[in-house]
Chimera marker file (.cmm) of the C-alpha trace (Angstrom):
<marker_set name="trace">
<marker id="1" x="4.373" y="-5.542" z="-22.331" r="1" g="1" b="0" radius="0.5"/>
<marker id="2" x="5.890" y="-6.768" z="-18.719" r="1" g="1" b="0" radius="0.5"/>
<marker id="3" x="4.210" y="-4.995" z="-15.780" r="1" g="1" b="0" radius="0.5"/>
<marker id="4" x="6.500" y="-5.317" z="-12.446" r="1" g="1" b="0" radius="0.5"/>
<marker id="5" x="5.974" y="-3.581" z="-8.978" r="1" g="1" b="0" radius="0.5"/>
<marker id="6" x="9.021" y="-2.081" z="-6.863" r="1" g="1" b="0" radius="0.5"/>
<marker id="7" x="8.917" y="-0.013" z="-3.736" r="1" g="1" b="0" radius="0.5"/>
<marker id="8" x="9.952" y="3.951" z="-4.314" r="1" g="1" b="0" radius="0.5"/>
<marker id="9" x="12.362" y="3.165" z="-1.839" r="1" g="1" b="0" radius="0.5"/>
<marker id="10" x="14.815" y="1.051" z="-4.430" r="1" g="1" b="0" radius="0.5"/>
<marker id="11" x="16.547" y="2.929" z="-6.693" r="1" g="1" b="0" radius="0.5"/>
<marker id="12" x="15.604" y="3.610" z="-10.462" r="1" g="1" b="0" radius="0.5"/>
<marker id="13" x="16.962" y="1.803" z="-13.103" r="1" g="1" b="0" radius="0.5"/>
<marker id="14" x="16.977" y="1.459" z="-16.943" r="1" g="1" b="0" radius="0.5"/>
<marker id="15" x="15.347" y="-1.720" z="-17.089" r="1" g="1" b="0" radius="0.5"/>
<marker id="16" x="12.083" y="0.052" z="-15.335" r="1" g="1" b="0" radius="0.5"/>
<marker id="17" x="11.224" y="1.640" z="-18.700" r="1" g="1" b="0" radius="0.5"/>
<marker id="18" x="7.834" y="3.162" z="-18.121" r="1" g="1" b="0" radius="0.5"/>
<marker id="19" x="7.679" y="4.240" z="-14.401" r="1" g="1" b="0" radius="0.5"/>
<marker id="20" x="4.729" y="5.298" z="-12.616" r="1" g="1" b="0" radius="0.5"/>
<marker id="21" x="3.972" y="5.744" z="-9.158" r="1" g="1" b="0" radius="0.5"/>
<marker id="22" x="0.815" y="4.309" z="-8.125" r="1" g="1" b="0" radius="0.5"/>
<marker id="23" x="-0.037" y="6.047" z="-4.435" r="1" g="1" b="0" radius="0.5"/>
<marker id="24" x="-2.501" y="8.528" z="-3.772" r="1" g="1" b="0" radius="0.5"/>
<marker id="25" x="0.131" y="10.276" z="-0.975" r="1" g="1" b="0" radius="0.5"/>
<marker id="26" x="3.604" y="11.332" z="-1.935" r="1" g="1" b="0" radius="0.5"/>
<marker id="27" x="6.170" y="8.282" z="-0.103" r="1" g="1" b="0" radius="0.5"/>
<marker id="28" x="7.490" y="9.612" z="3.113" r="1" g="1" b="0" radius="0.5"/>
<marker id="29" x="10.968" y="11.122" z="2.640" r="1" g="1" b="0" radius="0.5"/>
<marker id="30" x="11.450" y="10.464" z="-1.280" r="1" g="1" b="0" radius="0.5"/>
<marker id="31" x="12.774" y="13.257" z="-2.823" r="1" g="1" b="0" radius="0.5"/>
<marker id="32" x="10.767" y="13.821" z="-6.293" r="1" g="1" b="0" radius="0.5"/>
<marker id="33" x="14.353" y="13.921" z="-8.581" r="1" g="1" b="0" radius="0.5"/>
<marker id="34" x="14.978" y="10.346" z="-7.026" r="1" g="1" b="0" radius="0.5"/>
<marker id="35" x="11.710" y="8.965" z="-8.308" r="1" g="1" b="0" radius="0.5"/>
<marker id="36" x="12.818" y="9.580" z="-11.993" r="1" g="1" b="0" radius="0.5"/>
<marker id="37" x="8.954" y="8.984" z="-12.920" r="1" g="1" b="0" radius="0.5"/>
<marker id="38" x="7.268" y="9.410" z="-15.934" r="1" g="1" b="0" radius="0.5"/>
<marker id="39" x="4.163" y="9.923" z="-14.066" r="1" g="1" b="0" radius="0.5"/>
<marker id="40" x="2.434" y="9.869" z="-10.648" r="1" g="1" b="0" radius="0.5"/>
<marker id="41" x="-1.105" y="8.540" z="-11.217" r="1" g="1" b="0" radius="0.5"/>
<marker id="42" x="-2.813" y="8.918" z="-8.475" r="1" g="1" b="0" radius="0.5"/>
<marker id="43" x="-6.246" y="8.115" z="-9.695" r="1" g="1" b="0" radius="0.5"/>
<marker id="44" x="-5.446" y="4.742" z="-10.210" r="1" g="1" b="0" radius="0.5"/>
<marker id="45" x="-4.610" y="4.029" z="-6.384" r="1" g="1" b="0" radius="0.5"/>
<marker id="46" x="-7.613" y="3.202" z="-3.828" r="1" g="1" b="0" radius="0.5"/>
<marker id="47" x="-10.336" y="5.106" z="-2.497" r="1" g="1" b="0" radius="0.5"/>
<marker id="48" x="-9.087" y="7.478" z="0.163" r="1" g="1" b="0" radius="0.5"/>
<marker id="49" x="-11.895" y="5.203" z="2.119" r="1" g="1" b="0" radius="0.5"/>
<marker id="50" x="-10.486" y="1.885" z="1.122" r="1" g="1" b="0" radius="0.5"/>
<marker id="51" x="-7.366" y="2.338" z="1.972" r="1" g="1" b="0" radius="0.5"/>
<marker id="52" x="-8.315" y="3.778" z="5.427" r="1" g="1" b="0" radius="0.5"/>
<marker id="53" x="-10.344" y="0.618" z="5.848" r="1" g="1" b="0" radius="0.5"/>
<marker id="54" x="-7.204" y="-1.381" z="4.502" r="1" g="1" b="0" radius="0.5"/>
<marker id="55" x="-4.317" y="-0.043" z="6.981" r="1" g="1" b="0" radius="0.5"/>
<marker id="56" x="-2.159" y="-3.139" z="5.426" r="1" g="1" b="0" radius="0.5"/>
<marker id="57" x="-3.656" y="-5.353" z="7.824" r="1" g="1" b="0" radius="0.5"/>
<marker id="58" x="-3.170" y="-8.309" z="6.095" r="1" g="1" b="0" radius="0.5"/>
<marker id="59" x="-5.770" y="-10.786" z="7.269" r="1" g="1" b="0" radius="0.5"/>
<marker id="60" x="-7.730" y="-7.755" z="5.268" r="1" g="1" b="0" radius="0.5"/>
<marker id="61" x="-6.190" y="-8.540" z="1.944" r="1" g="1" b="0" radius="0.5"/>
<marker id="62" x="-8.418" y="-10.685" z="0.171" r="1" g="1" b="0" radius="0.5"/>
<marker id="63" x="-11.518" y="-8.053" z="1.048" r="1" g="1" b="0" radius="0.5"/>
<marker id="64" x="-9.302" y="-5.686" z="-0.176" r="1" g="1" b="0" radius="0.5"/>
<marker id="65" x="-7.875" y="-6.663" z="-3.515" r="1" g="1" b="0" radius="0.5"/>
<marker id="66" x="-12.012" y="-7.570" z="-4.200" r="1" g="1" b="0" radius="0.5"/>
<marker id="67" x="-12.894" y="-4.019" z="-3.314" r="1" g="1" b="0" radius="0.5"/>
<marker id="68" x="-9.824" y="-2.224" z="-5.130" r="1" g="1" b="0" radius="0.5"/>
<marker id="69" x="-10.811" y="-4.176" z="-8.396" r="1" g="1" b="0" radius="0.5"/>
<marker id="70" x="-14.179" y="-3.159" z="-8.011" r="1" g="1" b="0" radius="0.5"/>
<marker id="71" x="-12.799" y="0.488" z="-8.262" r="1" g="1" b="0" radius="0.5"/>
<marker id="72" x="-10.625" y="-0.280" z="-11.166" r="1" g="1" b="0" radius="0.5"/>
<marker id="73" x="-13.612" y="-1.707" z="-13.293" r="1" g="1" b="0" radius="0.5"/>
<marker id="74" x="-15.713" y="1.650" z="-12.611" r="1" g="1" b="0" radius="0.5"/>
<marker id="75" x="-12.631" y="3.917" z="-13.614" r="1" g="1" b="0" radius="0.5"/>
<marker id="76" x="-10.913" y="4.358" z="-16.575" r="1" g="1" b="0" radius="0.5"/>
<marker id="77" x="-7.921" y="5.143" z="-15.155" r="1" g="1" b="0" radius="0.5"/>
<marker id="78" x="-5.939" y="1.716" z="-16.323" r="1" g="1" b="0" radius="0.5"/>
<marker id="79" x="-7.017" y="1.837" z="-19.383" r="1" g="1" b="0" radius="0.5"/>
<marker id="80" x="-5.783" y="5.414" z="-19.942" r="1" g="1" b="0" radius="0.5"/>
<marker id="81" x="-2.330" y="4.687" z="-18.123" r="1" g="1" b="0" radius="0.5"/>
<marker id="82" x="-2.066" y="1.325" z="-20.699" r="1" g="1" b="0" radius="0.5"/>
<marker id="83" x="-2.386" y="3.836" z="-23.335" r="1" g="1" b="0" radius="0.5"/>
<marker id="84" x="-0.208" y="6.819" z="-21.988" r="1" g="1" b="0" radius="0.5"/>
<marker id="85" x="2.921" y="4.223" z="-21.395" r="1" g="1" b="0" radius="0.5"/>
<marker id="86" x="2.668" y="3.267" z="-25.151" r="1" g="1" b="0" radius="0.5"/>
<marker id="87" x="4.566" y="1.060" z="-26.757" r="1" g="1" b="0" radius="0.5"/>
<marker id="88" x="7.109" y="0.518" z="-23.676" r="1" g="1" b="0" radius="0.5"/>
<marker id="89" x="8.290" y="-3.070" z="-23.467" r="1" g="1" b="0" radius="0.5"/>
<marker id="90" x="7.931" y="-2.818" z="-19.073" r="1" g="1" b="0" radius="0.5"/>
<marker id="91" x="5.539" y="-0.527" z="-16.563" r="1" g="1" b="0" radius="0.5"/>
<marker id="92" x="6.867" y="-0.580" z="-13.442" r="1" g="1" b="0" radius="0.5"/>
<marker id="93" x="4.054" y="0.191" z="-10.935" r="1" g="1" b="0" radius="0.5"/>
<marker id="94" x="5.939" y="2.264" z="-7.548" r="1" g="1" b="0" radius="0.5"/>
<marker id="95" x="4.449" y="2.046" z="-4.750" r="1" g="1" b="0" radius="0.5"/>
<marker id="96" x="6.014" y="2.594" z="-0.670" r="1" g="1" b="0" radius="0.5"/>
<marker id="97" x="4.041" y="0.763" z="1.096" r="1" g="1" b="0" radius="0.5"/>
<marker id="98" x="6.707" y="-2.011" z="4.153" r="1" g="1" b="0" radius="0.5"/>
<marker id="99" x="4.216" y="-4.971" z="2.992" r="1" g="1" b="0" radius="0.5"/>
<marker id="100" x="5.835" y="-6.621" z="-0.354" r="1" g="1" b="0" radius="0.5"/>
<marker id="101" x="2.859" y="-9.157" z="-0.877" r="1" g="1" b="0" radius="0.5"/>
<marker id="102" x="-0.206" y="-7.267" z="1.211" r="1" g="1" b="0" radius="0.5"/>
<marker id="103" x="-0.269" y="-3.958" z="-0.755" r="1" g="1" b="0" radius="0.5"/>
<marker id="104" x="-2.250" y="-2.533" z="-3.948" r="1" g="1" b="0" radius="0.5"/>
<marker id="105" x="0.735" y="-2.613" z="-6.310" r="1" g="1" b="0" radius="0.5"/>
<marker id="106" x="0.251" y="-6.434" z="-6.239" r="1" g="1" b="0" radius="0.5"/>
<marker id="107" x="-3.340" y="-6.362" z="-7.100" r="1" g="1" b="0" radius="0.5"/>
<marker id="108" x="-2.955" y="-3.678" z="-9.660" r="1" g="1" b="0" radius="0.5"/>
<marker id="109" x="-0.455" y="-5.684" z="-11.219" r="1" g="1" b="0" radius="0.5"/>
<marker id="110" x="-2.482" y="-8.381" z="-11.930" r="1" g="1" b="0" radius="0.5"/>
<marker id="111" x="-5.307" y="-6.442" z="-12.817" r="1" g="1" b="0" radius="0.5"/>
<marker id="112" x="-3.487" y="-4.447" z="-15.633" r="1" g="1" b="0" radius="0.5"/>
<marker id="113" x="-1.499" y="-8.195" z="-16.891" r="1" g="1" b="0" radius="0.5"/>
<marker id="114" x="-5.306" y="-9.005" z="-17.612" r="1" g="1" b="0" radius="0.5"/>
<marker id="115" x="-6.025" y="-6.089" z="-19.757" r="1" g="1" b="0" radius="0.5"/>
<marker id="116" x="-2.861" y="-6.481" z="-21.842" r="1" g="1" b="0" radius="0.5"/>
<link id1="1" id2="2" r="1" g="1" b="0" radius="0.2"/>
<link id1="2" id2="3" r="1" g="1" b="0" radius="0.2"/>
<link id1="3" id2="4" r="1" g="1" b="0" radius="0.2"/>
<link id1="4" id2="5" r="1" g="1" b="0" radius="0.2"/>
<link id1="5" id2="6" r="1" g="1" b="0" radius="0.2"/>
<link id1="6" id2="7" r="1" g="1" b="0" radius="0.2"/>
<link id1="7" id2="8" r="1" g="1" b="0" radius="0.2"/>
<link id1="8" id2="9" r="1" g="1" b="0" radius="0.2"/>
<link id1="9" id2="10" r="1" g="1" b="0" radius="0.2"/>
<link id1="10" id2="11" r="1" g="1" b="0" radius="0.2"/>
<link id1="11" id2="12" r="1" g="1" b="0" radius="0.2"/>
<link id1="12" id2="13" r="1" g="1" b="0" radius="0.2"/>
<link id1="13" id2="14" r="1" g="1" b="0" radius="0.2"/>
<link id1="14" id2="15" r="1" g="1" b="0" radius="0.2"/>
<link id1="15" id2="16" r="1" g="1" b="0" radius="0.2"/>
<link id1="16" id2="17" r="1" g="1" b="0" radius="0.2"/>
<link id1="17" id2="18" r="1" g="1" b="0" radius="0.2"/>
<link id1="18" id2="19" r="1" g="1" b="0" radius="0.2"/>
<link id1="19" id2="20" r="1" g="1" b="0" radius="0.2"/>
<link id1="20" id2="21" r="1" g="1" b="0" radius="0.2"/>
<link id1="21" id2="22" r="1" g="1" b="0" radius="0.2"/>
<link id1="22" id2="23" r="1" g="1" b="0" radius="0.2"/>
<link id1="23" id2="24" r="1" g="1" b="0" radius="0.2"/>
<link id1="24" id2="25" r="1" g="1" b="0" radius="0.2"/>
<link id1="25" id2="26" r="1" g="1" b="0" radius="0.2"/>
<link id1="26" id2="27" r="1" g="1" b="0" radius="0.2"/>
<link id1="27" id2="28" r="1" g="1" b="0" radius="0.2"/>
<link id1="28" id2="29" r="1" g="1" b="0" radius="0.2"/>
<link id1="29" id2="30" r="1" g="1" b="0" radius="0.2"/>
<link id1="30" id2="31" r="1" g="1" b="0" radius="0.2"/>
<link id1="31" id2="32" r="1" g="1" b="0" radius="0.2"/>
<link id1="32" id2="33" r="1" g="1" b="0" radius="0.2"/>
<link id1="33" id2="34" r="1" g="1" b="0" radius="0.2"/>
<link id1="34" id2="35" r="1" g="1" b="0" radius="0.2"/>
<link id1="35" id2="36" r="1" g="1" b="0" radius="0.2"/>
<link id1="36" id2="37" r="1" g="1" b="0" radius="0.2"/>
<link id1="37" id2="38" r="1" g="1" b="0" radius="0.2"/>
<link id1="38" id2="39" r="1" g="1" b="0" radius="0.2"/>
<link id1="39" id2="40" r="1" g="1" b="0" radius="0.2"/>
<link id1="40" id2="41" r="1" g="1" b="0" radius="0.2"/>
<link id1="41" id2="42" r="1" g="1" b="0" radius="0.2"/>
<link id1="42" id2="43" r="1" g="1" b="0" radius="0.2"/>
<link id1="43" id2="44" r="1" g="1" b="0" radius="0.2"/>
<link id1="44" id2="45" r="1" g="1" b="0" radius="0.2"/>
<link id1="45" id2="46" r="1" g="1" b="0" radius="0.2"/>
<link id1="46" id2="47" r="1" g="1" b="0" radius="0.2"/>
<link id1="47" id2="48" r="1" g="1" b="0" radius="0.2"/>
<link id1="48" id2="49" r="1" g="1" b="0" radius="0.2"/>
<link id1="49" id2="50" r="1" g="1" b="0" radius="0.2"/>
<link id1="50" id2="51" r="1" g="1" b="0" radius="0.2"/>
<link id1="51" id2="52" r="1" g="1" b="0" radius="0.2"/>
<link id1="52" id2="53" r="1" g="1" b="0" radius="0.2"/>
<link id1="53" id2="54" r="1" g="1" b="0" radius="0.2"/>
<link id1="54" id2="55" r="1" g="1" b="0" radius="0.2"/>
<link id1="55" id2="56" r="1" g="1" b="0" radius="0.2"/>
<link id1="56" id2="57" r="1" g="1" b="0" radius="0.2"/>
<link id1="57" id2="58" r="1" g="1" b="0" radius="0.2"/>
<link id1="58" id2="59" r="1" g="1" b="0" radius="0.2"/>
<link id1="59" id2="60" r="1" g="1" b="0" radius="0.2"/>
<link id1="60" id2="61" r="1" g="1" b="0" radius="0.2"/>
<link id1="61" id2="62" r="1" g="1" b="0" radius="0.2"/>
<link id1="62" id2="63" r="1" g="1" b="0" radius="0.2"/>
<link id1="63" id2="64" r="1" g="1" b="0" radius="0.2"/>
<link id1="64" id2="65" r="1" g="1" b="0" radius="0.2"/>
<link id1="65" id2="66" r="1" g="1" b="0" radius="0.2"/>
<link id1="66" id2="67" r="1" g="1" b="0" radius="0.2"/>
<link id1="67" id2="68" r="1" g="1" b="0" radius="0.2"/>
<link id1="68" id2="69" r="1" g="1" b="0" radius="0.2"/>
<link id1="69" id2="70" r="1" g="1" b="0" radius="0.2"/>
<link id1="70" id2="71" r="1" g="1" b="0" radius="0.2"/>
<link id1="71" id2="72" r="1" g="1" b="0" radius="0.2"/>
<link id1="72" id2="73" r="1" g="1" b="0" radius="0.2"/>
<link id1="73" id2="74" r="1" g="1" b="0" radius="0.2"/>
<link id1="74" id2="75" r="1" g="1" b="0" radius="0.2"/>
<link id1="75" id2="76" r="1" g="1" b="0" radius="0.2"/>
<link id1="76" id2="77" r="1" g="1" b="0" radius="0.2"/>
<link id1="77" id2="78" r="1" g="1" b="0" radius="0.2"/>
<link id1="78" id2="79" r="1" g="1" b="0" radius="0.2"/>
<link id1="79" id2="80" r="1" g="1" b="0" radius="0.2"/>
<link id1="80" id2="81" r="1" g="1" b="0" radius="0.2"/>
<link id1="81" id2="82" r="1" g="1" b="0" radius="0.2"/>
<link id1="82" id2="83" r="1" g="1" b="0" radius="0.2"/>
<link id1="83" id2="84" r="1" g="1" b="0" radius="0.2"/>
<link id1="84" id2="85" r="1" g="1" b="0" radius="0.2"/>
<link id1="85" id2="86" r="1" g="1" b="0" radius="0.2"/>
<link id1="86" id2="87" r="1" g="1" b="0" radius="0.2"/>
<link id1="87" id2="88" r="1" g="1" b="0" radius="0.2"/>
<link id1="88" id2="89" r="1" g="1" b="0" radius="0.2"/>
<link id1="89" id2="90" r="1" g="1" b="0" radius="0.2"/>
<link id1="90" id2="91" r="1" g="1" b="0" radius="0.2"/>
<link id1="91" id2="92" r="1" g="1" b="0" radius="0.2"/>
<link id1="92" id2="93" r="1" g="1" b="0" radius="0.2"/>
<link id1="93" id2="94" r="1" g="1" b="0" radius="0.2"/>
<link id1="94" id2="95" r="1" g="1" b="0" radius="0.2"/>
<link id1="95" id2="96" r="1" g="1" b="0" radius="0.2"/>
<link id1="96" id2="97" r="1" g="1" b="0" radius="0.2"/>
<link id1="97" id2="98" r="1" g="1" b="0" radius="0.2"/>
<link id1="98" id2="99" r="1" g="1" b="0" radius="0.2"/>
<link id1="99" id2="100" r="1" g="1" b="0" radius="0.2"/>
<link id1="100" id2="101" r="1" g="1" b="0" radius="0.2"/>
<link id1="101" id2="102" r="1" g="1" b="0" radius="0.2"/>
<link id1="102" id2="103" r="1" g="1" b="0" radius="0.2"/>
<link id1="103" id2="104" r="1" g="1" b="0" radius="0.2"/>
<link id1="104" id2="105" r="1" g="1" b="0" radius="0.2"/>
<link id1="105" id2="106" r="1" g="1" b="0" radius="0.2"/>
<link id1="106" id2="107" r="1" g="1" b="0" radius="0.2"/>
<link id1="107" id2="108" r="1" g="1" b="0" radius="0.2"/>
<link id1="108" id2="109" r="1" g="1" b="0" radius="0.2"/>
<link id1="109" id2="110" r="1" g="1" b="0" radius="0.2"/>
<link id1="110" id2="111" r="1" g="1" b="0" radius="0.2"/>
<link id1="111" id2="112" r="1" g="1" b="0" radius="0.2"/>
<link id1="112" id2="113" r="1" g="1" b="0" radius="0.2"/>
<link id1="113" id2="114" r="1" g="1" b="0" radius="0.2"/>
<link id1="114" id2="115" r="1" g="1" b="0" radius="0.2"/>
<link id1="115" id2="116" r="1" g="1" b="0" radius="0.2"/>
</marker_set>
């Protein structure tokens, strides 16, 4: 199973297979038909607290991706989105935040690669 990232802003295509937007907040001026998602799991994106703390500041990154994957170990929300995508040969992880290597995409990526 491949896991990629891509911003809600790009457009969907076939190769996404599984696609699932990772955000607790809806991306600012996406229309929901556009997204073509399979599902919006918002239980797997940080704490309402973290990511307030976060604001993409990216000097805050490293603190960050340590405190998001202490959230992911107490939930069982990858696991659960591993198992709802099946047997589908890519995940692609949609996210909106600007920052294309300081966001939570990137560190949820990795984190799920580990449990496949």
């Amino acid at each position: 199973m491949k896991i990629v990232i891509k911003r809600a802003y790009e457009p969907a295509e076939k190769s996404d297979g599984y696609r699932v937007l990772v955000d607790r907040l809806w991306p600012r001026g996406v229309k929901k038909e556009n997204l073509a998602l399979d599902e919006w799991c918002k239980d797997i994106a940080p704490s309402t607290e973290l990511r307030e703390w976060f604001k993409h500041d990216p000097e805050k990154f490293k603190e960050f991706t340590v405190r998001y994957e202490h959230e992911l170990k107490k939930s069982k929300a990858p696991q659960e989105l591993l198992e709802r995508a099946g047997k589908a040969a890519t995940i692609t992880l949609i996210y909106a935040a600007h920052d294309t290597e300081h966001n939570h995409a990137k560190v949820l990526q990795a984190y799920l690669e580990d449990l496949v």
